[in-house]
C-alpha positions in Angstrom: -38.0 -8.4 -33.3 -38.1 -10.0 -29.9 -41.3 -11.9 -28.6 -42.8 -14.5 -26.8 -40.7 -17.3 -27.7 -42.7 -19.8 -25.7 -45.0 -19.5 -27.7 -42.4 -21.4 -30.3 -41.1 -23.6 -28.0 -42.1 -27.7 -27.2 -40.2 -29.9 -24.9 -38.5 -32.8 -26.4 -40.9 -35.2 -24.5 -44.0 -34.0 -25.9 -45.9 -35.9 -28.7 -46.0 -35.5 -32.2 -49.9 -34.5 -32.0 -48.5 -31.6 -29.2 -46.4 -30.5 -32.0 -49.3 -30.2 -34.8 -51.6 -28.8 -31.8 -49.1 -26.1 -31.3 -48.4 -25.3 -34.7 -52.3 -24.9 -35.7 -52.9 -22.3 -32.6 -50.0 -20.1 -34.1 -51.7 -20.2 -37.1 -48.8 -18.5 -39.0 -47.7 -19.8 -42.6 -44.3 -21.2 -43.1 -44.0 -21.2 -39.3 -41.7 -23.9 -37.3 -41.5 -24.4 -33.6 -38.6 -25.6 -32.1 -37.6 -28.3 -29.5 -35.4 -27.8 -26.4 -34.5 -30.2 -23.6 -35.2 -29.1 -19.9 -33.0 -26.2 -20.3 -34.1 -24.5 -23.1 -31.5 -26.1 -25.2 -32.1 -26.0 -28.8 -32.3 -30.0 -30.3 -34.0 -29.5 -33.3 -37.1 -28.0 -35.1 -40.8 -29.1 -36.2 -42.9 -27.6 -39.6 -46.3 -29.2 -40.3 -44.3 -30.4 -43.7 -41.9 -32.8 -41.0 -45.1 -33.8 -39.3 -46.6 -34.9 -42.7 -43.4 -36.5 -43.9 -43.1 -38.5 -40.7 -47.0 -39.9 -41.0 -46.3 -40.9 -44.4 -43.1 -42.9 -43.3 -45.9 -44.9 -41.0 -44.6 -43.2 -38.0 -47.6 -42.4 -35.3 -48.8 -38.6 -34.4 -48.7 -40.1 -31.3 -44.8 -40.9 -30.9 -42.4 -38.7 -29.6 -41.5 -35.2 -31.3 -38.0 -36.2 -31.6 -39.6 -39.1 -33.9 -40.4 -35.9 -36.5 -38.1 -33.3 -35.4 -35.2 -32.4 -37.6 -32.1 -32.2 -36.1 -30.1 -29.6 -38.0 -32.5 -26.7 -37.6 -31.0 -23.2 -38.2 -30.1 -20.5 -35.4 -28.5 -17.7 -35.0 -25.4 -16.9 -32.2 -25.8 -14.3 -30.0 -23.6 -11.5 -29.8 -21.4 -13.2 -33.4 -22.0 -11.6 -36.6 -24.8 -12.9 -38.3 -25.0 -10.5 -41.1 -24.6 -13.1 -43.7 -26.6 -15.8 -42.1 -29.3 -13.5 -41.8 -29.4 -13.3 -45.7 -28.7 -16.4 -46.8 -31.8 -17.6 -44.3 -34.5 -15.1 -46.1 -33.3 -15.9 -49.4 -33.7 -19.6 -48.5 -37.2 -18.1 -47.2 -36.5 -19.5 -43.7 -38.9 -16.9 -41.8 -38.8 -18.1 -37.7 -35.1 -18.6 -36.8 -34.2 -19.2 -32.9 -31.0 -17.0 -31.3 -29.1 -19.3 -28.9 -26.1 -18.6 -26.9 -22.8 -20.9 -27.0 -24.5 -23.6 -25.3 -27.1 -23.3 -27.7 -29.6 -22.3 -25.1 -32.6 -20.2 -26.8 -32.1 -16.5 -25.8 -34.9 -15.3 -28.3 -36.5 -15.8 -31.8 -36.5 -13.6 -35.0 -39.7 -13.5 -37.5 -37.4 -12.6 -40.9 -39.9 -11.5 -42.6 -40.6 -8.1 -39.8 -36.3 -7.7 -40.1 -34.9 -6.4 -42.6 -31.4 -7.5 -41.8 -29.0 -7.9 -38.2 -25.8 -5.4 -39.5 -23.1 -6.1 -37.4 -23.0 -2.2 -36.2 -22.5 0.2 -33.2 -25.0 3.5 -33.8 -23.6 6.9 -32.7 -26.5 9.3 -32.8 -25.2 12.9 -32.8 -28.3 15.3 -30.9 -26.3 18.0 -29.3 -26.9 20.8 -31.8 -28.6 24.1 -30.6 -31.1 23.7 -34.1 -30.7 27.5 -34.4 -32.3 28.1 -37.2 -35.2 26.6 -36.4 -36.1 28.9 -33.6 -38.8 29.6 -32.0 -39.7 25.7 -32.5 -36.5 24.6 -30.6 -36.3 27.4 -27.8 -37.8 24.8 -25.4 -37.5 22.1 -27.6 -35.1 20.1 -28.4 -34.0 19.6 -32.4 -34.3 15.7 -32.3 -37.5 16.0 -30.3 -39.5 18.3 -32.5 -42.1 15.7 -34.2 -42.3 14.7 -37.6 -45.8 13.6 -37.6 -46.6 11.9 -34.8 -43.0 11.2 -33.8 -39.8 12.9 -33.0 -37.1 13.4 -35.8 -34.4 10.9 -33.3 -37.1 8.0 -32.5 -37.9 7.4 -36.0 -34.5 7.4 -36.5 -33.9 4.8 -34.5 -36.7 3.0 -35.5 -35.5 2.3 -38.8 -32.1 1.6 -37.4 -33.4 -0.9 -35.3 -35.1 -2.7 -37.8 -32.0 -3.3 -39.8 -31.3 -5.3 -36.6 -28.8 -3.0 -35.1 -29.3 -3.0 -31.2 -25.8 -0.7 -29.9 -26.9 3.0 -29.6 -24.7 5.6 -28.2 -26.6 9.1 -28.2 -24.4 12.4 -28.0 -26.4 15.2 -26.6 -25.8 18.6 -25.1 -28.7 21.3 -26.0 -31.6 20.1 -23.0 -29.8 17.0 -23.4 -31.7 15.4 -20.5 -35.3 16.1 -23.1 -33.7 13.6 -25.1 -32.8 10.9 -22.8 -36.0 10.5 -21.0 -37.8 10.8 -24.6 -35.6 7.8 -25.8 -36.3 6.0 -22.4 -39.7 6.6 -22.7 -40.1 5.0 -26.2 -36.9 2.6 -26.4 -36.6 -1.0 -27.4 -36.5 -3.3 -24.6 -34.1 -5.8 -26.3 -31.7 -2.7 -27.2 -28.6 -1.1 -25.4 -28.7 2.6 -25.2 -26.0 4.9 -23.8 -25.7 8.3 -23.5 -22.9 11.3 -24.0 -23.0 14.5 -22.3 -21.1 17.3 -24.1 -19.9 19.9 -21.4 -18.8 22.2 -23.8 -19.5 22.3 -27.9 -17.3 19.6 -29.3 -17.9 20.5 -32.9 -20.0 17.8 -35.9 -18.2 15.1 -34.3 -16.1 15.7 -31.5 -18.2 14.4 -28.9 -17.7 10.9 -30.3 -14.1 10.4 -28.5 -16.5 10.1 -25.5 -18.2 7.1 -26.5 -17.3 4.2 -24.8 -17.9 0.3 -25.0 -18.3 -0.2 -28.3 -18.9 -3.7 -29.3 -18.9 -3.6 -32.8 -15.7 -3.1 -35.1 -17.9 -0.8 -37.3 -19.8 2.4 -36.4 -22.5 3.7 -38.1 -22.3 7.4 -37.6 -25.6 9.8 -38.1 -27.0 13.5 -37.2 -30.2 13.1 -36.0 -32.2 15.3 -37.1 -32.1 13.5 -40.6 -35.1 12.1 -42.5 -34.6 9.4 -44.7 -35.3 6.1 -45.2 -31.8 4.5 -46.7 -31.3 1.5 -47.2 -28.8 0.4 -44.4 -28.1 -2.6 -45.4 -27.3 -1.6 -48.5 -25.1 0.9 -47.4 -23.0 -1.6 -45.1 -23.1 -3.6 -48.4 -21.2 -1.4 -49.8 -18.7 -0.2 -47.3 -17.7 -4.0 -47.3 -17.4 -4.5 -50.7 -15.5 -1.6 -51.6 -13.2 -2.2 -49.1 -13.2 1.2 -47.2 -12.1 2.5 -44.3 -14.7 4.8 -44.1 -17.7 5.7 -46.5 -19.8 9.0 -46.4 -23.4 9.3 -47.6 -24.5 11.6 -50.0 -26.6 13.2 -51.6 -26.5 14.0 -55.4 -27.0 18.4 -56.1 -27.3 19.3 -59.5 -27.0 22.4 -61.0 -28.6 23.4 -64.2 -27.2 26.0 -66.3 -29.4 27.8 -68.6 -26.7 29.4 -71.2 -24.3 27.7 -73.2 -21.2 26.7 -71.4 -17.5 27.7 -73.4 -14.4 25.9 -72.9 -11.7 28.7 -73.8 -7.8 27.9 -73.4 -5.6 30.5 -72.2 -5.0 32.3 -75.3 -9.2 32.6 -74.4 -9.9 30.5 -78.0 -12.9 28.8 -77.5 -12.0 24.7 -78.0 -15.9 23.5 -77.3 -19.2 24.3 -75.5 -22.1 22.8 -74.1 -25.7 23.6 -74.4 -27.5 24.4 -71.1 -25.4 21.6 -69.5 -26.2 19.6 -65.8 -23.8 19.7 -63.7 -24.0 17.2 -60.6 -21.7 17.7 -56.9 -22.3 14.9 -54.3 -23.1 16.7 -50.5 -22.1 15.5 -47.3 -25.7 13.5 -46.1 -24.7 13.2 -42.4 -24.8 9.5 -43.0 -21.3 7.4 -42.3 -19.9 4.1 -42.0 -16.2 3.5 -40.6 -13.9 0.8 -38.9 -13.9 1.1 -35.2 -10.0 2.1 -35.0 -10.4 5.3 -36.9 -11.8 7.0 -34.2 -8.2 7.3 -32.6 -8.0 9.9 -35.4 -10.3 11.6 -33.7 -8.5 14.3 -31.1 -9.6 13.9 -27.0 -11.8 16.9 -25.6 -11.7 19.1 -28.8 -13.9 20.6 -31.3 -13.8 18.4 -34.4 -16.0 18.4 -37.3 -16.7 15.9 -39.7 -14.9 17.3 -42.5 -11.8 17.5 -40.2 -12.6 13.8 -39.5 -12.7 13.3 -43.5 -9.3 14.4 -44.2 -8.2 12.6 -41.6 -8.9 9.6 -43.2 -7.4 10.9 -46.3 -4.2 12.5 -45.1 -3.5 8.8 -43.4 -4.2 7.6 -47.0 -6.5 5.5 -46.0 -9.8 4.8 -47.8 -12.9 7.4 -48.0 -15.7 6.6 -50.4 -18.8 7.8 -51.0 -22.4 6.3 -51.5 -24.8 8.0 -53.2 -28.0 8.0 -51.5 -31.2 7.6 -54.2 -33.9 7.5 -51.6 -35.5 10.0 -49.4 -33.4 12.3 -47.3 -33.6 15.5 -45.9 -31.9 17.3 -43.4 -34.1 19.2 -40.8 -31.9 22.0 -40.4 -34.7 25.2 -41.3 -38.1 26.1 -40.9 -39.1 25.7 -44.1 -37.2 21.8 -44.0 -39.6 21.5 -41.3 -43.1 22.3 -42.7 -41.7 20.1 -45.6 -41.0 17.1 -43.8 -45.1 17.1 -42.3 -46.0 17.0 -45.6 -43.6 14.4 -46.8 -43.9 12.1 -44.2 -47.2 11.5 -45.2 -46.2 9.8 -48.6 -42.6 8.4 -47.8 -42.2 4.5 -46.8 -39.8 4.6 -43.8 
């Protein structure tokens, strides 16, 4: 998350006492502030632990910071990929890392311990959908606006997205599409990119997507919005990396209980076996995916297209589908009755 950084910040000509006065007003365990020449270029960091170090050594809290500093402090590069540094730094339990650019110039800071992780992702948010079922609620209304709690379905949404660090949202809407926009304006991250999609016609689950332009990223996280759940994206991009997939699908595990004893009969209708009242378990779209940024040239220009056309896509092309079963909350908001649930839910769920 994005604050005042010069808060963090102490100019390489400054004193070793400047340094311990500045790190006693934050007042924040673990934390470091970091040194930078006239041009807010990053030279190295100071903890109270490099202070005391340096004292012990006979140096004076009155010499120079660069006296105490350490020279190899950790950053992060704007703009690269710094999934992995990201979690190597919190399982070192670094906690205040610095964001530089390629001159090493401090752009921003990151607390680690308020991100959960930076995934190196472009978001498509689908909102276009009428949300006829859920009439009267959406007749002025649109679906991703209706509140769940205190806040619509789509900003919570991208709450959580945000705060696995992903910053690249593309919004597809079409239904009082323009409710949407000036609700995400209202409420959006300052220190995210947002863009928007207007469907002229109905484009189908996934359609609209081929209108997405400047993507950054070479993977896409792809979602519905009007989808409550508090997956674990990271652990989900996890996945799609190590499995080695072109594409991977959420979903959600539906079992099936059947209360009678279950035959297996050959065609000569002799029974060879039977289960007792057996479970059986499917695995349902979630409206969740992940996929490399050149499948979407599978993807056909100003037609309708649905997701499960998208799918066997991907498979006809024998390329890679998996699927990652999601075992935390979700629910799709698709009827009244999801509705009233999700009130109640929300209440109890850690998102």
């Amino acid at each position: 998350m994005k604050f005042d950084i010069d808060k963090y910040l102490l100019a390489v000509n400054s004193k070793g006492r400047q340094a311990l006065m500045k790190i006693n007003e934050i007042a924040i365990a673990n934390v470091a502030i970091f040194i930078i020449d006239e041009n807010k270029k990053l030279l190295g960091s100071i903890t109270d632990g490099d202070i005391r170090r340096g004292l012990l050594q006979g140096k004076n809290i009155d010499d120079g910071v660069s006296e105490f500093m350490n020279m190899n402090s950790k950053f992060l590069i704007e703009d690269a990929d710094n999934y992995l540094r990201v979690k190597e730094y919190k399982s070192m339990g670094v906690r205040f890392i610095p964001v530089v650019d390629l001159d090493k110039i401090i752009i921003t800071l990151f607390d680690l311990e308020k991100i959960k992780s930076i995934l190196p992702l472009d978001a498509i948010i689908m909102a276009g959908g009428r949300g006829e079922r859920l009439k009267p609620l959406t007749d002025n209304v649109p679906k991703p606006m209706l509140k769940i709690g205190d806040k619509p379905i789509i900003i919570r949404n991208l709450e959580r997205l945000i705060s696995f660090g992903i910053k690249n949202f593309h919004v597809t809407v079409r239904y009082l599409g323009d409710k949407i926009i000036s609700g995400i304006e209202e409420t959006k991250n300052e220190n995210c990119n947002y863009s928007y999609v207007k469907e002229d016609k109905p484009l189908g689950t996934i359609g609209a997507v081929k209108l997405v332009e400047s993507i950054k990223n070479n993977s896409i996280l792809l979602m519905n919005s009007d989808l409550l759940t508090n997956i674990n994206f990271e652990e989900f991009y996890d996945f799609f990396i190590a499995s080695n997939s072109d594409m991977v699908v959420a979903t959600i595990p539906y079992h099936i209980d059947v209360p009678y004893a279950v035959m297996d009969i050959n065609e000569k209708q002799e029974v060879q076996s039977f289960k007792e009242k057996p479970r059986y378990t499917y695995f349902s779209n979630a409206g969740i995916y992940l996929f490399k940024k050149d499948l979407l040239d599978l993807i056909p220009s100003n037609e309708s297209f649905d997701a499960t056309h998208f799918m066997e896509a991907v498979i006809s092309k024998k390329l890679k589908l998996s699927s990652y079963p999601i075992l935390d909350y979700w629910l799709d908001i698709g009827r009244i009755e999801d509705f009233h649930k999700a009130q109640e839910d929300v209440k109890h769920i850690m998102f």
